[in-house]
C-alpha positions as CSV (number, residue, x, y, z in Angstrom):
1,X,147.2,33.6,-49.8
2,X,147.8,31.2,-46.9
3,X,151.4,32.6,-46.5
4,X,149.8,36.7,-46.6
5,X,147.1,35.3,-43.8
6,X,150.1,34.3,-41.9
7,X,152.6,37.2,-42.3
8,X,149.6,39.6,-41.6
9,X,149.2,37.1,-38.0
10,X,152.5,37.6,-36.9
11,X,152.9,40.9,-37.4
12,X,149.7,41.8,-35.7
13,X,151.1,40.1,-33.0
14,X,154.0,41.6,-33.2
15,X,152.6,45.6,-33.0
16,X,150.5,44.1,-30.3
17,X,153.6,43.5,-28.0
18,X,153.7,45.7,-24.9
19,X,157.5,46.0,-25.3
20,X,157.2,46.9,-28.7
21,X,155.0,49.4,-28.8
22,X,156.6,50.8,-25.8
23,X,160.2,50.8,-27.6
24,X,158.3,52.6,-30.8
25,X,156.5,55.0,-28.4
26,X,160.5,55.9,-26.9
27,X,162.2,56.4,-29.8
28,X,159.5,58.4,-31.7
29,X,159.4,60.5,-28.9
30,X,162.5,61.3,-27.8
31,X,163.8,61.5,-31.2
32,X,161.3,63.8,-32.5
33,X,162.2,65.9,-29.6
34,X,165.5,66.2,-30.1
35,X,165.2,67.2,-33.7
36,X,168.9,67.1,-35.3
37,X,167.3,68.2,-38.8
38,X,166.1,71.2,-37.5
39,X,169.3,71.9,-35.8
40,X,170.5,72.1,-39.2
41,X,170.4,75.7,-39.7
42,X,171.9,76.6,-36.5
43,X,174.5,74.5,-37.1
44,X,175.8,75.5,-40.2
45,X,175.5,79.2,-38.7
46,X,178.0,78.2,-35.6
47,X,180.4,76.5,-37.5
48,X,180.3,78.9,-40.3
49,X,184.0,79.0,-41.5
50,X,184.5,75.6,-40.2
51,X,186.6,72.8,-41.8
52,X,185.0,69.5,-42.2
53,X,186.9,68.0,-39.6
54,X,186.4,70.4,-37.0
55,X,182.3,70.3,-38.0
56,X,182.5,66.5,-37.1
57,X,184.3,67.2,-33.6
58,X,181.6,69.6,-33.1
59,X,178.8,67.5,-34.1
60,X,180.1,64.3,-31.9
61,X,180.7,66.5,-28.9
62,X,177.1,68.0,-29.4
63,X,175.8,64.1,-29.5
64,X,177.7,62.7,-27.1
65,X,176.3,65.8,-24.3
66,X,172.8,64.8,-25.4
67,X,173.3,61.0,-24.9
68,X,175.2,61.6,-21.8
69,X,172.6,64.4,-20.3
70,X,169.6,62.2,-21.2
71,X,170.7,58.7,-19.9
72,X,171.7,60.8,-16.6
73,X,168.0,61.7,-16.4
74,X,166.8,58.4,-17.5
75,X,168.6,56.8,-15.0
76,X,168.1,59.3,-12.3
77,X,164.6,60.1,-13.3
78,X,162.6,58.1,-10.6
79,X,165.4,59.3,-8.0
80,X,164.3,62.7,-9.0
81,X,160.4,61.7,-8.7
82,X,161.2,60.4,-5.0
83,X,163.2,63.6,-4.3
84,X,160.3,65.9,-4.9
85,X,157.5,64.0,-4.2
86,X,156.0,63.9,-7.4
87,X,153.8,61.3,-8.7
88,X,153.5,60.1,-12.5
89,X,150.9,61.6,-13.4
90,X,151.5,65.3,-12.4
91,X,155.0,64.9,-14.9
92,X,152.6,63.5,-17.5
93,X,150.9,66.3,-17.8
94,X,153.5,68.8,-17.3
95,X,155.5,67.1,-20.1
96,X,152.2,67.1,-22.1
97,X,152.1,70.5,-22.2
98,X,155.5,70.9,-22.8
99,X,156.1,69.2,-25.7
100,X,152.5,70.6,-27.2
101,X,154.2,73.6,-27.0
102,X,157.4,72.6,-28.5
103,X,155.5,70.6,-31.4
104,X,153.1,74.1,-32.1
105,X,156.2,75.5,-33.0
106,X,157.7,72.6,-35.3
107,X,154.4,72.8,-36.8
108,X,155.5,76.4,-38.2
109,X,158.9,74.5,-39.2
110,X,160.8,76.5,-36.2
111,X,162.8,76.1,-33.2
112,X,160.9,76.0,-30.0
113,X,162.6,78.9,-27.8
114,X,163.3,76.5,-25.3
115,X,165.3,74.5,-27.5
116,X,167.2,77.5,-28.7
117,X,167.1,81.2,-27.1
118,X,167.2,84.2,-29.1
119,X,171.0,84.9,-29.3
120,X,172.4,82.0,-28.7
121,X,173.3,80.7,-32.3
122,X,175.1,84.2,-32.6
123,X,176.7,83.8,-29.0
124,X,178.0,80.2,-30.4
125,X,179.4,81.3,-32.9
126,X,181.9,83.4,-31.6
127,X,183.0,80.4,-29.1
128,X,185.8,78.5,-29.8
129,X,184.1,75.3,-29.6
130,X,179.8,75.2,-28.7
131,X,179.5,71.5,-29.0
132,X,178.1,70.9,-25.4
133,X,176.5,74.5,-25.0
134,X,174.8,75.1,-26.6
135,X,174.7,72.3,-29.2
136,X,174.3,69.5,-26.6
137,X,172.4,71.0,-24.4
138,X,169.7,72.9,-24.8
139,X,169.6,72.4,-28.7
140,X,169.4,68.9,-28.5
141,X,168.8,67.7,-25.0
142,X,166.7,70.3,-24.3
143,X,163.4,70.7,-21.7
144,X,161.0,68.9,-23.9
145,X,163.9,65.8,-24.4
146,X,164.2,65.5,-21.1
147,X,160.9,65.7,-19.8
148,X,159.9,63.0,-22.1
149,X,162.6,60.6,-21.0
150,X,161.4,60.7,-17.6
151,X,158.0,60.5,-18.3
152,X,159.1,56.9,-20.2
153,X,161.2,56.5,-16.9
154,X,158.6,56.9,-14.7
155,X,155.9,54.3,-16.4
156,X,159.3,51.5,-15.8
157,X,157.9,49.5,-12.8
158,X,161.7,48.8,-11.7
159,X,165.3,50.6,-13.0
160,X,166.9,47.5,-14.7
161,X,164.2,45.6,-17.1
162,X,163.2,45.5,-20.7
163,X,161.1,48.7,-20.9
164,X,164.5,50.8,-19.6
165,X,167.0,49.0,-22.3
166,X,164.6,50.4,-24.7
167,X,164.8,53.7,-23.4
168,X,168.8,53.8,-23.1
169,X,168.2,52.4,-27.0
170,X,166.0,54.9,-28.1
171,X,168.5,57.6,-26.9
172,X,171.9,56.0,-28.1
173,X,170.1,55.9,-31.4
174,X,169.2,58.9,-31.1
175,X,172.8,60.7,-30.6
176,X,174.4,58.6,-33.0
177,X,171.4,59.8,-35.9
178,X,172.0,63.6,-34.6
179,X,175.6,63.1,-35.1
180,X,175.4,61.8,-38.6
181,X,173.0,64.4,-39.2
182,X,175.0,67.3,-37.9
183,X,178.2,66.2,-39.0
184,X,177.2,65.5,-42.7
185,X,174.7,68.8,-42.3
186,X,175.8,70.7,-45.4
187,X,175.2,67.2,-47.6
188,X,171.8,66.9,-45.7
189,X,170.5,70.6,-46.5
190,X,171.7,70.3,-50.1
191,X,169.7,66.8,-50.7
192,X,166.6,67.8,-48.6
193,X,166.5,71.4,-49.5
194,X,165.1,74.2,-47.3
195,X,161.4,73.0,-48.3
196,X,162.6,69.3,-47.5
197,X,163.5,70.1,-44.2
198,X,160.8,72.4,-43.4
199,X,157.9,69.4,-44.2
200,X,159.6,67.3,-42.2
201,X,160.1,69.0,-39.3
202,X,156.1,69.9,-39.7
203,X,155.6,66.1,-39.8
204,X,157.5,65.5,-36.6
205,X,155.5,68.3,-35.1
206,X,152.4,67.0,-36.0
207,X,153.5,63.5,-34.4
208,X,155.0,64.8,-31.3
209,X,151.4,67.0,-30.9
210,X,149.9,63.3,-31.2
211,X,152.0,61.9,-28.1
212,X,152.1,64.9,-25.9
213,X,148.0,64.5,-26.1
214,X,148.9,60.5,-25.3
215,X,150.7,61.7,-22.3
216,X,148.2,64.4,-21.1
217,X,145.2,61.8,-21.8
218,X,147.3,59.1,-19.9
219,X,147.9,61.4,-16.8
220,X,144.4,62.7,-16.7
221,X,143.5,58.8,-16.6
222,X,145.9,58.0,-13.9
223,X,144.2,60.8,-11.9
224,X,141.2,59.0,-12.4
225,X,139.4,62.2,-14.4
226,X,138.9,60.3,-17.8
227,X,137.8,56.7,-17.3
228,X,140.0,54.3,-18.7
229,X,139.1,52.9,-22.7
């Protein structure tokens, strides 16, 4: 009893850490974003015909371009704010909005069309190799990814700390999932099943409705419109 009091102590304290609820709040949200299972089906479709081996080039040149386009705005992101003039809480709520929007559609188990344009999984496929367009970018590092990585960027008081490692963390764990994801795709579809893959992408929908809400509330508080809790 004594040793449940204690385990249920420290991990209280634990989810009460600024930097770790920070570090879930990154991952879960750029990784929802990004989405590799529901890439899935598009996929498959471009690299119909496919070999393994060329699958797996695909799939790490597709991760790689979405670790490599999102650390560029992560790093870059507050450069970008200073650029334009625009404060946090104006990007808040854009990127609230944007990601409702994207996580509408996951809730009907589809992509968002600013993840993937009409045509563009046909246009693919006819290219010799589509693993940076546009499997890198915008299937994976798409609008909604990015705008959420700078939305973490831009609540990081200064570029080199804790709160940024976890962010550059979040999105190489992130890539190296998608790649795994893409490159064993046909193994994933065949466990998971259409259905499978369908509740979860609803489940990451219904999360990532959950934090664009956090990051609309949050901006309307930094505006001062909603007093703080």
């Amino acid at each position: 009893m004594i040793f449940t009091n204690s385990a249920e102590t420290a991990l209280n304290q634990l989810t009460r850490a600024p930097l770790v609820r920070f570090s879930v709040l990154a991952l879960s949200s750029i990784f929802f974003l990004v989405d590799p299972f529901a890439a899935i089906g598009s996929f498959l479709a471009i690299t119909e015909g496919a070999d393994a081996e060329r699958r797996k080039r695909m799939a790490r040149k597709a991760s790689i371009t979405c670790f490599i386009v999102l650390t560029a705005f992560a790093l870059g992101g507050q450069y970008i704010f200073q650029m334009f003039g625009i404060k946090l809480p104006a990007f808040e709520i854009a990127g609230g909005l944007i990601l409702m929007l994207i996580g509408l559609d996951m809730l009907e188990a589809k992509r968002s069309p600013t993840q993937e344009a009409h045509g563009d999984t046909e246009e693919a496929a006819a290219k010799e190799d589509a693993g940076i367009v546009p499997l890198g970018i915008p299937m994976l590092a798409g609008p909604g990814a990015i705008s959420s990585v700078m939305v973490l960027v831009g609540q990081v008081p200064t570029l080199w700390n804790w709160e940024m490692g976890s962010i550059l963390g979040s999105i190489a764990v992130t890539a190296m999932v998608s790649y795994w994801v893409l490159a064993g795709a046909s193994k994933v579809r065949h466990v998971l099943g259409e259905t499978g893959i369908r509740i979860l992408v609803r489940i990451m929908g219904l999360l990532l409705v959950a934090l664009a809400m956090q990051f609309f509330v949050n901006g309307l508080t930094d505006l001062g419109l909603v007093p703080k809790s």
